[in-house]
VOBA-1610 file (N, C-alpha, C; in pm, whole numbers, padded with zeros to 5 digits, always signed):
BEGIN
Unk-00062+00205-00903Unk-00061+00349-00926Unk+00078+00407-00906Unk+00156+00338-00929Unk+00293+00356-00890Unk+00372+00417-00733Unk+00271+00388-00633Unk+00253+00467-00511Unk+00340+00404-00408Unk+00373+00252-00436Unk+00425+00121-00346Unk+00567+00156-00302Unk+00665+00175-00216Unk+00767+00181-00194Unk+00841+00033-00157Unk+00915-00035-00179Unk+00935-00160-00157Unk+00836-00276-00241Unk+00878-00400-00200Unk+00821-00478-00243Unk+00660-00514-00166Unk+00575-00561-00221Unk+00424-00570-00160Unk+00379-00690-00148Unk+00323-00760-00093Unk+00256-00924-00073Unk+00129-00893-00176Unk+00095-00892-00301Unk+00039-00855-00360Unk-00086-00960-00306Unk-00085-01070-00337Unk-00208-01158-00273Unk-00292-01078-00162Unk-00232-01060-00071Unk-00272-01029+00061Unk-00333-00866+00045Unk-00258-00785-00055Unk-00317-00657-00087Unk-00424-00676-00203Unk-00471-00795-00274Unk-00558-00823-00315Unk-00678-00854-00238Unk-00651-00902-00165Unk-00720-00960-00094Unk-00803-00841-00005Unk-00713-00755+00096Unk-00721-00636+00142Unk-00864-00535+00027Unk-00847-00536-00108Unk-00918-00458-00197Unk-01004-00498-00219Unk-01009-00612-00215Unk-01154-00699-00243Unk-01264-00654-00098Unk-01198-00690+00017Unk-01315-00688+00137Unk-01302-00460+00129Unk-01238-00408+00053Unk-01269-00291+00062Unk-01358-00224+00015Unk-01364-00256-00103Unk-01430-00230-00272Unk-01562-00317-00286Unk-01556-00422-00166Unk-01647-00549-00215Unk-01794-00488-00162Unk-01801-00402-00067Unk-01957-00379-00035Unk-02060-00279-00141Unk-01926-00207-00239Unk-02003-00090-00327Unk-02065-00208-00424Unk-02033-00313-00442Unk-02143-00417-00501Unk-02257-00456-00468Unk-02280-00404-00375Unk-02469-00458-00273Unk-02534-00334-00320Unk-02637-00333-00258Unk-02716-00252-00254Unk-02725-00078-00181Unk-02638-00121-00067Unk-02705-00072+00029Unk-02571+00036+00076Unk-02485+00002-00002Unk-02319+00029+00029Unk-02307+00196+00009Unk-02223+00270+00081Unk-02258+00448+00047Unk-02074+00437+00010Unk-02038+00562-00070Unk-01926+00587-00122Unk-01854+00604-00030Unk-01869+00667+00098Unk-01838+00739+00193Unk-01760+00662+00329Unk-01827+00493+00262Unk-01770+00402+00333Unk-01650+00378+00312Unk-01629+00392+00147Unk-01551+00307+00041Unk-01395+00375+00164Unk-01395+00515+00173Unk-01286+00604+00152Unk-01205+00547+00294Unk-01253+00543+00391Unk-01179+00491+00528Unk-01120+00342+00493Unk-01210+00274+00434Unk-01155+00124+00423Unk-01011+00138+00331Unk-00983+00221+00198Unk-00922+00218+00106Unk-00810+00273+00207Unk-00805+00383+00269Unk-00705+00444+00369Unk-00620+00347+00471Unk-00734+00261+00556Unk-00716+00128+00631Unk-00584+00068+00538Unk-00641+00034+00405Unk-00549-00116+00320Unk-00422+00024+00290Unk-00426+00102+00271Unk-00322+00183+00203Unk-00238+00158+00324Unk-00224+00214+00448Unk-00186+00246+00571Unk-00106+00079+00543Unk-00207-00020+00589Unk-00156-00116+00576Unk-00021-00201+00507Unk-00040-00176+00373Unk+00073-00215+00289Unk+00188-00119+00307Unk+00188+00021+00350Unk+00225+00107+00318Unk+00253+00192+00159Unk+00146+00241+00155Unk+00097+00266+00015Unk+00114+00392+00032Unk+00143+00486-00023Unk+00119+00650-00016Unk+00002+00680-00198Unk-00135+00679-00118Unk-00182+00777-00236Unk-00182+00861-00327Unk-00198+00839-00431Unk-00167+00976-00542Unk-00250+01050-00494Unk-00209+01199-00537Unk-00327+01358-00504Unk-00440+01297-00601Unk-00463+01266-00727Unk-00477+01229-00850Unk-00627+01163-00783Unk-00591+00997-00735Unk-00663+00949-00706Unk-00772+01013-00608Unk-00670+01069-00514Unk-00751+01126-00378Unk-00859+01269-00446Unk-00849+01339-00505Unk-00920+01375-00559Unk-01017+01345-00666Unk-00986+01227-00723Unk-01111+01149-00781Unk-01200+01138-00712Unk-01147+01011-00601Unk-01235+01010-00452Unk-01344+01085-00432Unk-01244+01213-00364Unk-01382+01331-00346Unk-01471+01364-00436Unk-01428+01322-00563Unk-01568+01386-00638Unk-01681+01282-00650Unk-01597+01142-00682Unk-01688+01039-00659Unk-01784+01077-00543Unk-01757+01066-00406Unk-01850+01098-00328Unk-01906+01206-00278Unk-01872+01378-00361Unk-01993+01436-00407Unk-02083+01368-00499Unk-02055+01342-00577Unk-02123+01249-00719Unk-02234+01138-00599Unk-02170+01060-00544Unk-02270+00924-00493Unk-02400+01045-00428Unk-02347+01127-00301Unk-02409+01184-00218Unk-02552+01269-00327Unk-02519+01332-00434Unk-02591+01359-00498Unk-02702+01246-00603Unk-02661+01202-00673Unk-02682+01053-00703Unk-02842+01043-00633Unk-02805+01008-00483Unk-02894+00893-00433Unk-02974+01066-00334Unk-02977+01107-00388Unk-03102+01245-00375Unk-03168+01235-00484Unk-03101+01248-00623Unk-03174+01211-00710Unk-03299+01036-00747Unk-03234+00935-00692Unk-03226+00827-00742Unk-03168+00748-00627Unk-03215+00746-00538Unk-03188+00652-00396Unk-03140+00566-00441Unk-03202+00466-00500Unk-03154+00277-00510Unk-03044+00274-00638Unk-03003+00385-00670Unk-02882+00378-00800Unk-02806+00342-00692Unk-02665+00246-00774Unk-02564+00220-00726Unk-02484+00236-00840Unk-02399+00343-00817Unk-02279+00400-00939Unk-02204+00331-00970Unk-02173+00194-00866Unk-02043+00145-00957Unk-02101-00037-00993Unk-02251-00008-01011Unk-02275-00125-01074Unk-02397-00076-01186Unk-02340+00080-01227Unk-02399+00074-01344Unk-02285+00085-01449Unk-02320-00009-01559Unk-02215-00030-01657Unk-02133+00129-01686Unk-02205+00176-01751Unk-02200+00330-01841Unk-02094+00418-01720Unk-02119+00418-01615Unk-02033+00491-01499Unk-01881+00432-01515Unk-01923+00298-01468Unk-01762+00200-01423Unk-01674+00202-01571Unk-01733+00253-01747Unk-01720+00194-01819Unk-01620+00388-01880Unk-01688+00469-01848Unk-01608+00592-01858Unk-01524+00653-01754Unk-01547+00573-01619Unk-01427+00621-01541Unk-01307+00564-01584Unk-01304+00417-01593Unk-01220+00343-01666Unk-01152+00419-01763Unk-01202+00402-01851Unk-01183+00507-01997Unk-01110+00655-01978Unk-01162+00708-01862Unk-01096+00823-01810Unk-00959+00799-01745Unk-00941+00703-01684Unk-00819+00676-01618Unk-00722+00616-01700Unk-00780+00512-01806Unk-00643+00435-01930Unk-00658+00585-01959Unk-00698+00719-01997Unk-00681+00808-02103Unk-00534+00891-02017Unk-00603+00913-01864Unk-00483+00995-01827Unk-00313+00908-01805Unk-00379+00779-01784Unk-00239+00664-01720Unk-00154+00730-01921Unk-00226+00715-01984Unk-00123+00711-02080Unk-00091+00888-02148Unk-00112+00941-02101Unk-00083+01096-02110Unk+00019+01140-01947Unk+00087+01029-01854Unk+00179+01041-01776Unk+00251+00953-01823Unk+00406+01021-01807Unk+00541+00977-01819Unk+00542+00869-01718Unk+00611+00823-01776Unk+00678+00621-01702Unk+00699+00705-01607Unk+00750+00656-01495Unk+00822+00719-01399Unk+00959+00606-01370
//
């Protein structure tokens, strides 16, 4: 996200995203978790967040919190159609920002 200052152990910040990101794949996983862990690995590498993202975030987890009032056992980011227009939303804005 262009956020990295210096060089990064990319493995190891892979690695970091995986055990972050990896529980919204179960069942049982709330959005709300996602946001401390992602903060944890950021902190870590020394990453500074985009506003961009961080406000995605929050809406995502208005979105989950509502969601699972409607529809308890939905899990948003293992339904195709969700993961498949956020995507879509994000290549749309990455390429409507200047290189930096």
């Amino acid at each position: 996200m262009g956020s990295i200052d210096g060089s990064v152990d990319r493995p190891a910040l892979a690695k970091d995203l995986e055990v972050a990101y990896g529980p919204m794949l179960g069942t049982g996983a709330k959005y709300a978790d996602l946001i401390p862990a992602i903060m944890r690995t950021a902190k870590k590498h020394r990453m500074r967040l985009p506003r961009d993202f961080v406000l995605i975030s929050k809406q995502m987890l208005y979105f989950d919190r509502y969601a699972k009032v409607l529809a308890p056992e939905l899990n948003i980011f293992r339904d195709p159609r969700v993961v498949t227009a956020l995507a879509t939303d994000v290549m749309a804005a990455r390429m409507l920002t200047p290189a930096a």
